[in-house]
N, C-alpha and C positions, 0 to 999 in steps of 0.2 A: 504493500500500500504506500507505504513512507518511499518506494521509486519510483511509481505511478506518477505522485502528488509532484516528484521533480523531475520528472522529463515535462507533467504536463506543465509545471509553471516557466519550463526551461523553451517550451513550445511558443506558448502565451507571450514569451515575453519576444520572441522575433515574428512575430505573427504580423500582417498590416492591415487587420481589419480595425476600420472607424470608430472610433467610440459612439456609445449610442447616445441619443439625444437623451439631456439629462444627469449625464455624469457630471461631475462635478472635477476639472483637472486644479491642481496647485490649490484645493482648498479653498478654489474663488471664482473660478472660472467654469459657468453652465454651460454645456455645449446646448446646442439649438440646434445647429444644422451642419452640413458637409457643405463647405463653401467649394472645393474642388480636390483634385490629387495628383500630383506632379511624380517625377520620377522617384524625387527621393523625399518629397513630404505629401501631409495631409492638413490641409488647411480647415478649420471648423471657425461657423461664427458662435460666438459663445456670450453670457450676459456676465459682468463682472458683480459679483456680488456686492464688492466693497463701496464701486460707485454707481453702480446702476446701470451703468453704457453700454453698449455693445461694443464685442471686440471682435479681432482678427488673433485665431490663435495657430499656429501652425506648429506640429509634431513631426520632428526628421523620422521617418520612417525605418523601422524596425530590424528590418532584415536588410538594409544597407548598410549595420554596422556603424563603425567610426566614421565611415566617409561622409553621410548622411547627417551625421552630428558637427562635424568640424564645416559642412558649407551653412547648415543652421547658424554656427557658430559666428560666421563669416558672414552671414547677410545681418542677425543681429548687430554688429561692428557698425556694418555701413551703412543702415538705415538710422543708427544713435547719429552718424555724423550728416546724414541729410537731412536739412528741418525747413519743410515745404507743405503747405497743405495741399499740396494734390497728389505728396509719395507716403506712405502709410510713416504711421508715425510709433518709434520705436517706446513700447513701455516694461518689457520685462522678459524675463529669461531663467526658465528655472527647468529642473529635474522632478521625476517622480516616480517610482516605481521601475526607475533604469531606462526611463524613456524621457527625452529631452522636447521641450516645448518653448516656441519663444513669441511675445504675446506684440500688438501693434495692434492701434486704432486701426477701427472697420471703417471702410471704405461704400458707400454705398454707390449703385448704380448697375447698367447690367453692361456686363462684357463685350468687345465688340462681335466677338464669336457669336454672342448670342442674338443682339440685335440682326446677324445677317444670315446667318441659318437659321436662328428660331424664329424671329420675328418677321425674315423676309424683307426688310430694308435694304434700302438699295443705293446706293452712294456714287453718282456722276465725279467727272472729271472737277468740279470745281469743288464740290462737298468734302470729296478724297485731299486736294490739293490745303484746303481752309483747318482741316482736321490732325494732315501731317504738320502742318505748323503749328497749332496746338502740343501736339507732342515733341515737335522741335523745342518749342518751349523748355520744356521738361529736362529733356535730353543735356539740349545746353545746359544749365542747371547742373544736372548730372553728371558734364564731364568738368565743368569748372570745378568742381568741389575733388576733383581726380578720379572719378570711378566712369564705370561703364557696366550697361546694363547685361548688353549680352543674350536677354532673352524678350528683343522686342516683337511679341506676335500678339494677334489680335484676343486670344485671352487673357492676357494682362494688359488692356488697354478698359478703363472703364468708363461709363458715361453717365450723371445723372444731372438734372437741368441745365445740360448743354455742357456741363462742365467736365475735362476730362482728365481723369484720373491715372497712375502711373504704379502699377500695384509687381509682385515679385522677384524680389531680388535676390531668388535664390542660388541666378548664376553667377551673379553681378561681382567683380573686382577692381581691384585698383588698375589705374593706368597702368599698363607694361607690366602687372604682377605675371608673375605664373600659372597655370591652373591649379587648384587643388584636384591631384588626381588619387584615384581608391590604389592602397598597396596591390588588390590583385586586380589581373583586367578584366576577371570575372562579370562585374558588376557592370564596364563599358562594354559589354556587351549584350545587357540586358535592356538596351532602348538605345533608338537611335538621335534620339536628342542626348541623350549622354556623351554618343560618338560623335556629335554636329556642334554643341554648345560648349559642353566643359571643359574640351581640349581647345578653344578659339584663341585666339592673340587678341588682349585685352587691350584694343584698341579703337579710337575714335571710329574706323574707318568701318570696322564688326559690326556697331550700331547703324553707322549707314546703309552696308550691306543688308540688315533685316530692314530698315525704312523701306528698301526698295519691295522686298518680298511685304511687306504689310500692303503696301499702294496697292500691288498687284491682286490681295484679296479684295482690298475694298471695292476697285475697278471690277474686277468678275463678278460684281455684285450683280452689276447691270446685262450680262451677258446671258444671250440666248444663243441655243445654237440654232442655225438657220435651218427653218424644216424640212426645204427639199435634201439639205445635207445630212439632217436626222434618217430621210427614209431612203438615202443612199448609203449610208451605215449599215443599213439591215439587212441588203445583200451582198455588200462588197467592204473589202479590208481599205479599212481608213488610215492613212498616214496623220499621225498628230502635228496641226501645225504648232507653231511660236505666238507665244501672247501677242509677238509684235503683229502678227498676224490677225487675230481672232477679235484683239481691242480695236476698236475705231479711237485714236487719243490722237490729240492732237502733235506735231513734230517736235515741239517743246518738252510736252511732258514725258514724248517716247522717250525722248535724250535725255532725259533727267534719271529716269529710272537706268536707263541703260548704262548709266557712268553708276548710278548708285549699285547695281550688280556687278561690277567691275569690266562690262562688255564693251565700252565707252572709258576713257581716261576720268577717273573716280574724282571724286572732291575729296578738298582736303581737308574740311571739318564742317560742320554743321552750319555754320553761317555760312559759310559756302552757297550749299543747300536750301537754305531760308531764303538767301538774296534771289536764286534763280525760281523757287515756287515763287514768291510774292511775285517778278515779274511778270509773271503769266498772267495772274487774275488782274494785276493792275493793268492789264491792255485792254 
């Protein structure tokens, strides 16, 4: 019985299932809900008992070991030294039962993932254009203070009365640092954001690079594909064109994106970027 009781609790404790709604983490912290689940954590929104607010609590995930603890460790660092209200705002960091939790003001508003797959929203050439400057906003910000986000995709981009929000920095490093990477390569190969994000060169230019793949969601927002090309699919093998292909965008914005994926001679930091989107709308 007494080996049962410790392989099960030996189980329990690497296990990554969510806590249910209700638990109480750090003695303070209600969970409420599964805000989402990333590779190596589990984000909950949770009620703080002490002050009443809602928070953002996220748990480095179980079975990733050390690795999983030391980039928790690593994003709590760098959200204490960014003090912005529209990047989650650092309040605490503790342990519990051999499982690590590190807490931040909640962020309300919905995802842009969710606005454009769940909702069906749909975002033109100028909407996309007014919205990456918005987040240029942020970015700059983010690299003046010397970090770099690293994992800018349209799930950590949020939206509520217009206002947009800049949420996970759980890849996020200093300029020029290193990656933190796991002792085995076990775990890089357990997702390929793993192999695409944590081994990046923490550089201005990585954030650029995702700028261009975000436009490129918001744009296919508005894409259809053309119907005689639909029922020409269904008896004959289709060659995949190129977005530059499939978009109608104007010559400007092609070239924008096109140096932001490196296909095009790249910018060389975010204001860059900013002067050349603001031209556009300003004509």
């Amino acid at each position: 019985m007494r080996l049962y009781s410790t392989i099960h609790s030996f189980i329990s404790a690497w296990r990554d299932d969510p806590r249910e709604k209700g638990v109480c983490l750090g003695q303070r912290y209600e969970v409420q809900e599964v805000l989402g689940e990333g590779s190596y954590g589990i984000t909950y929104k949770c009620l703080d008992g002490t002050t009443g607010k809602e928070v953002a609590v996220k748990q480095a995930r179980p079975s990733k070991g050390d690795y999983a603890v030391k980039l928790l460790n690593q994003e709590a660092e760098i959200i204490s030294a960014l003090q912005h209200p529209d990047i989650p705002a650092f309040i605490d960091l503790f342990q519990e039962k051999g499982r690590s939790y590190l807490v931040m003001s909640y962020m309300e508003g919905d995802t842009l993932e969710d606005l454009i797959f769940g909702q069906g929203i749909k975002y033109d050439e100028k909407q996309t254009i007014l919205i990456t400057l918005q987040l240029l906003h942020l970015i700059e910000y983010v690299h003046n203070q010397g970090y770099v986000h690293l994992d800018l995709r349209i799930p950590n981009v949020l939206f509520h009365d217009g206002r947009l929000t800049l949420i996970d920095f759980g890849l996020a490093r200093k300029i020029g640092a290193a990656p933190l990477l796991p002792k085995s390569s076990f775990f890089m190969k357990l997702s390929a954001q793993s192999r695409s994000n944590t081994g990046k060169v923490a550089s201005e230019q990585a954030d650029l690079y995702d700028i261009g793949h975000f436009m490129l969601f918001m744009l296919y927002s508005t894409y259809e594909v053309p119907v005689r090309e639909t029922e020409l699919n269904l008896h004959t093998s289709h060659t995949e064109q190129s977005w530059q292909e499939e978009l109608r965008l104007s010559a400007e914005l092609k070239l924008i994106i096109e140096r932001l994926l490196g296909i095009k001679q790249p910018f060389h930091c975010s204001d860059e970027l900013k002067t050349a989107l603001t031209a556009i709308i300003s004509t």
